[in-house]
N, C-alpha and C positions, 0 to 999 in steps of 0.2 A: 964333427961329432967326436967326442971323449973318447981314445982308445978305452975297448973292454963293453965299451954299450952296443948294443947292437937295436935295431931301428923293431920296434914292436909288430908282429907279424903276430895277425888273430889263428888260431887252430884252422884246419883244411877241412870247409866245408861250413866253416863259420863269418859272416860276412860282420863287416865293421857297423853296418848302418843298423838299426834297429827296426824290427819285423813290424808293419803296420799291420793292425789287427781292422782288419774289413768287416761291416756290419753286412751279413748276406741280405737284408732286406735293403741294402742303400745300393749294393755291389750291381742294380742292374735299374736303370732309368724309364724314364717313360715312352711309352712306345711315338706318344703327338711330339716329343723333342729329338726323337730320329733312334733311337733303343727300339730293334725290334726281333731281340732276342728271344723276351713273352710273347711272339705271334707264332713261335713254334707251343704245339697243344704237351707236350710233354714235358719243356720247360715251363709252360703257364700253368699246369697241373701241380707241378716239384713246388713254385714258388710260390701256391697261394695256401696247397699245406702248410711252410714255411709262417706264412701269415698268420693263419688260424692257430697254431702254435704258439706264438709270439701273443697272440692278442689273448687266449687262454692261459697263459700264466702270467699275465699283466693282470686277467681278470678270471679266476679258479670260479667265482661260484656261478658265472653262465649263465647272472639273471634272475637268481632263484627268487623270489618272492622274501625268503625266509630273511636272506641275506640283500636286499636289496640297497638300505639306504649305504650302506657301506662301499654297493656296487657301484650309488651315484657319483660319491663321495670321490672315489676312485678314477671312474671313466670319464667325468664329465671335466670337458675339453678346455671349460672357463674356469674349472676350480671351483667353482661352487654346485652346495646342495644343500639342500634342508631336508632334516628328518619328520617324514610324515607318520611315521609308527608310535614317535612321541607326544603323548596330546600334554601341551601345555599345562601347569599347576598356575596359582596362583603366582602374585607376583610377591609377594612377600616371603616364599618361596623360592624364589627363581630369579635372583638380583644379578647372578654372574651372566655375561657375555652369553649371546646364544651366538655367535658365531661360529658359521662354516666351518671345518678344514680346508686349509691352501693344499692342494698340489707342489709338490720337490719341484725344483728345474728339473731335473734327471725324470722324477715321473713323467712332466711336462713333454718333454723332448723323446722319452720313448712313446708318447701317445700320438707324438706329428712325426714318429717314425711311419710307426703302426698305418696313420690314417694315411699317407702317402704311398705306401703299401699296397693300401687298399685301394687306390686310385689307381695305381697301375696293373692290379688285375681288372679293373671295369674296363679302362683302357682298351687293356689288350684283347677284352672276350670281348669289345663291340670292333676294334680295329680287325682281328679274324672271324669276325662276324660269325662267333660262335653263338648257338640255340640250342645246343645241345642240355641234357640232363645235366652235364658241369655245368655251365653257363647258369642252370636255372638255380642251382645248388648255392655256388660262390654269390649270385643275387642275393639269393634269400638269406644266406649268412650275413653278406655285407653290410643288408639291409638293417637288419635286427640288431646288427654290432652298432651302427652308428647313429641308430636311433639312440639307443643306450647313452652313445656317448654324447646324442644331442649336439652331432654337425651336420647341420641342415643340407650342406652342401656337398656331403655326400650320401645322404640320405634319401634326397627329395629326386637326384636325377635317376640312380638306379631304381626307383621303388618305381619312376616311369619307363623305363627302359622292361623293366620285367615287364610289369602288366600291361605295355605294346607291344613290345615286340618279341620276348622272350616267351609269353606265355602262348599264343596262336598259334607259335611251332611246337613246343614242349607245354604241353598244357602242364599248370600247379592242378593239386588235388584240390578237390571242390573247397577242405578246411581251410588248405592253405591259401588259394585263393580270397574266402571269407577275410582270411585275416590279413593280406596284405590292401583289399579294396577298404578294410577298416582301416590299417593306417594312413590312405589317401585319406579318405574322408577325414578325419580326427588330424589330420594334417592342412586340410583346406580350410577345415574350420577352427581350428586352433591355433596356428600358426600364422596362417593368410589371413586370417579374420573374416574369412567370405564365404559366409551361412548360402547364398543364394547358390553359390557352386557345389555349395558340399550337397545343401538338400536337391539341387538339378543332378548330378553322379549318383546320390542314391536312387533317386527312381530310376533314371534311366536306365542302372545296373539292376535295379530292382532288389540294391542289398536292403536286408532285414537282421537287425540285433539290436535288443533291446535295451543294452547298457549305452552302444553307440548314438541310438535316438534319443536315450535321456540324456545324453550329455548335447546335443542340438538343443533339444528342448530347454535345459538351463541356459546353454548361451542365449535363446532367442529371448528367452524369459529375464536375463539377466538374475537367475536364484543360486547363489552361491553356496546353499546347504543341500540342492540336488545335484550340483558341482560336486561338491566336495564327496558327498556322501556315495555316488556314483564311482566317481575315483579312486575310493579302498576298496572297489571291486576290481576292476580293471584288473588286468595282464601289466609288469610292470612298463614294457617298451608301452603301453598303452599310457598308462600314467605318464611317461615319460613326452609322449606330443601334447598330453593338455597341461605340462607345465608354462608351455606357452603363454594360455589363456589364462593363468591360475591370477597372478598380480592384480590384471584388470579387474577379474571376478571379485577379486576381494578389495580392490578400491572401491566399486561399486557397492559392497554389504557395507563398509566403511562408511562411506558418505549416507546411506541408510540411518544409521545408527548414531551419526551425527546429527541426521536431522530430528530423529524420533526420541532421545533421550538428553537429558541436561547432565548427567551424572552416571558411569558403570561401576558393576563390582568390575575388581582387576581379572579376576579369576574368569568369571562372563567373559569379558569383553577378549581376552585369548580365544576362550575354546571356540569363541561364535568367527575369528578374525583368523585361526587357527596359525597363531605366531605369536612368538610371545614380546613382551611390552618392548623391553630395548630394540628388537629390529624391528618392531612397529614403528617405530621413533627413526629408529636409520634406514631401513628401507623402505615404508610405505608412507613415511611424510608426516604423521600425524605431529597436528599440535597441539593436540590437549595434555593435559599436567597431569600428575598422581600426584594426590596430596594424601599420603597416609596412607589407609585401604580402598580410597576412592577417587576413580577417573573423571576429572570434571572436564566435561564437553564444554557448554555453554552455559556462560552467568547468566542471571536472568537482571536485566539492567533497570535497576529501579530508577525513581524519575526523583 
């Protein structure tokens, strides 16, 4: 060493290496990989607030109807969403991109923060084999959050865990009830595609609502205008399970409308198809032309 230098010594109480900044929702693991710090009831209290926290200002408006497609836009786990508040114009009209919004990587990765989060409080309430009023709470939240965010995969086992085994010791109030035996069903049958189970659970539950049998009804009927129409009634987590079924429904009015006309207005053939002409073209397959102001289905082949 140079006389006169002296070897860099950091201030006392200041360390050399740089402070790694811990995310509190990663800072504690899963209780099935051997973490079973969440099987104490006061840390699994602390951490699921924690949760609801995190997923509330990921998502401020809690679902509102008002604000909805923006919620989709936002929550949903694949990045895509279509605006159903907006009823298509013509296509002469409407030549730009109807294209989605992408999700950030950053959004991305704090929503498989969030969701794995939320995996380890189900976790931990069925590993302490809690049934308590928490237990029935942190459900019903979880439920409704990942419905939103359309992942089935945490959606579909809590929504059976409540209504087995959570709800016999801690009963839901008779609405709340209603409304979680509705997302099974509008889940069997939209999701699973299996009318025989959804309509076997309603009787046997003996649920009754009338928005819920009309959308049975359209599926069994395959009517895509008591589909749709049913739909802008709905609750949005309600909207949110028959987007499921919504594509089929409308390949099905599609091929309708293919067999029954040789020619549409552009304008028709949106509002009835309820998407406009470009992502008809890139996501529902069609291959008819617009020549001008007019959808030519089928020539008529002379001889």
């Amino acid at each position: 060493m140079e006389p006169g230098l002296e070897p860099y010594r950091p201030p006392r109480g200041m360390s050399r290496l740089k402070q790694v900044s811990v995310d509190p929702l990663e800072s504690i693991g899963l209780p099935s990989k051997g973490d079973n710090r969440l099987l104490n009831f006061k840390t699994q209290e602390e951490y699921f607030r924690k949760v609801v926290d995190r997923y509330e200002r990921c998502h401020p408006h809690g679902g509102d109807n008002d604000t909805l497609d923006g919620a989709f836009a936002s929550l949903s786990i694949d990045g895509i969403s279509e605006n159903r508040s907006d009823r298509p114009n013509p296509i002469s009209e409407a030549k730009a991109s109807g294209s989605a919004p992408q999700v950030s990587t950053e959004d991305s990765r704090e929503q498989s923060v969030i969701l794995m989060a939320m995996r380890k409080v189900r976790e931990a309430i069925v590993a302490s084999a809690r049934k308590d009023m928490f237990a029935l709470r942190a459900y019903a939240f979880l439920i409704r959050a990942t419905i939103l965010m359309r992942h089935m995969e945490s959606y579909h086992p809590a929504l059976l865990h409540l209504l087995r085994n959570i709800h016999p010791v801690t009963p839901l109030t008779a609405s709340e009830y209603h409304e979680f035996m509705g997302f099974y069903i509008l889940d069997v049958s939209c999701r699973q595609n299996n009318l025989a189970t959804a309509f076997e659970v309603k009787c046997r539950y003996n649920y009754k609502n009338v928005r819920v049998e009309a959308v049975l009804k359209a599926l069994v009927h395959d009517n895509w205008y008591a589909f749709w129409k049913v739909k802008t009634l709905m609750s949005c987590h309600q909207q949110r399970l028959l987007e499921y079924s919504e594509e089929g429904m409308r390949r099905r009015a599609l091929e309708c409308l293919g067999k029954s006309y040789l020619s549409v207005d552009p304008g028709f053939l949106e509002r009835s198809a309820q998407r406009r002409w470009r992502e008809l073209k890139e996501k529902s397959n069609v291959d008819w032309r617009l020549e001008g102001d007019v959808v030519t289905i089928r020539q008529i082949k002379r001889k």
